[in-house]
C-alpha positions in Angstrom: -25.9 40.5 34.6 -29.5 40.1 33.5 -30.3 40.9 29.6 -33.5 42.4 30.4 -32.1 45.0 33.3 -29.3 45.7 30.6 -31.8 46.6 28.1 -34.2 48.2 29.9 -31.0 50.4 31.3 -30.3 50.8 27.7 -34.1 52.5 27.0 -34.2 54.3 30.2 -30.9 56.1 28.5 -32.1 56.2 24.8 -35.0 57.9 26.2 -33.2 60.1 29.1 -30.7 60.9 26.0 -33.9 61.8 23.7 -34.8 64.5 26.1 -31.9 66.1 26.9 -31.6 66.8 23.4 -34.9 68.3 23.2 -34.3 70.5 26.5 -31.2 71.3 23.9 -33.2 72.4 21.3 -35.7 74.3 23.3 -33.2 76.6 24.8 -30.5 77.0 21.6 -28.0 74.9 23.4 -25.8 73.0 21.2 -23.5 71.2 24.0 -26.9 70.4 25.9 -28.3 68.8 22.3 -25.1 67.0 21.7 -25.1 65.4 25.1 -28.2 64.2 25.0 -27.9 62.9 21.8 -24.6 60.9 22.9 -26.6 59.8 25.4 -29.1 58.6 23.2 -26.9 56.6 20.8 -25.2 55.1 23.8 -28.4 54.0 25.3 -29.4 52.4 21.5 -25.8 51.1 21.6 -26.4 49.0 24.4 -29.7 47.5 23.7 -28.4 46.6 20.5 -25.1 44.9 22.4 -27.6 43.4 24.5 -29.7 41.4 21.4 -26.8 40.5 20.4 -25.4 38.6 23.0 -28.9 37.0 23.7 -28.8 36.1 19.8 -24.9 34.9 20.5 -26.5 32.8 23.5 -29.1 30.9 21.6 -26.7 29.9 18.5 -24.0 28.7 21.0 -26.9 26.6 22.9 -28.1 25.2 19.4 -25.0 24.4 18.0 -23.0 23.6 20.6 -20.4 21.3 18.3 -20.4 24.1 15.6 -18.8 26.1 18.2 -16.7 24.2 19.0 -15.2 23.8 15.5 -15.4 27.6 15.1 -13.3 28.4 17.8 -10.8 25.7 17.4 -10.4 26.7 13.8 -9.9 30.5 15.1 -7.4 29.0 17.5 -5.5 27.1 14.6 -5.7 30.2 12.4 -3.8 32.5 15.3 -1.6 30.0 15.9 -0.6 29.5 12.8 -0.1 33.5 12.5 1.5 34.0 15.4 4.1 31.3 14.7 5.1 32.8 11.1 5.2 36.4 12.7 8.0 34.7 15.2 10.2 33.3 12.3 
C-alpha cells in the first residue's frame, strides 16, 4: 500500500470526521457529534500509524545489522520465556 494514499486517506477522514462533528453541533445531536469525532481520531490515528511505519522504514534501511541484533535478541528473550513457561 502506498504511505502517501494511506495518509492522505487518513486527512480525507480527520477532516470528513471534523465536519460531521460540527453538522453535530449545529443541530444538538450528540450521536451525530460523537461519530464524527470517532471519525476524526480514527482518521488522525492512521496518519500517525502511517509516520510511523515510514519512520520504522528508514531506521530498518539505516541500520540494517542493528536490526538484525534486535530481533534476534527478541527471539532469544521469547524463547527463553516460552521454554521456562513449559517446565
Amino acid at each position: 500500500m502506498n504511505m502517501g494514499t494511506t495518509k492522505a486517506e487518513g486527512t480525507i477522514r480527520e477532516l470528513a470526521g471534523d465536519a460531521q462533528e460540527a453538522v453535530g453541533d449545529m443541530l444538538d445531536d450528540a450521536g451525530m457529534r460523537l461519530s464524527g469525532k470517532a471519525k476524526a481520531l480514527c482518521g488522525k490515528s492512521q496518519q500517525l500509524a502511517t509516520d510511523a511505519a515510514v519512520v520504522t522504514r528508514e531506521a530498518i534501511a539505516d541500520n540494517p545489522l542493528a536490526t538484525l541484533g534486535l530481533a534476534a535478541g527478541i527471539g532469544f528473550a521469547l524463547g527463553a520465556l516460552w521454554a521456562a513457561s513449559r517446565e
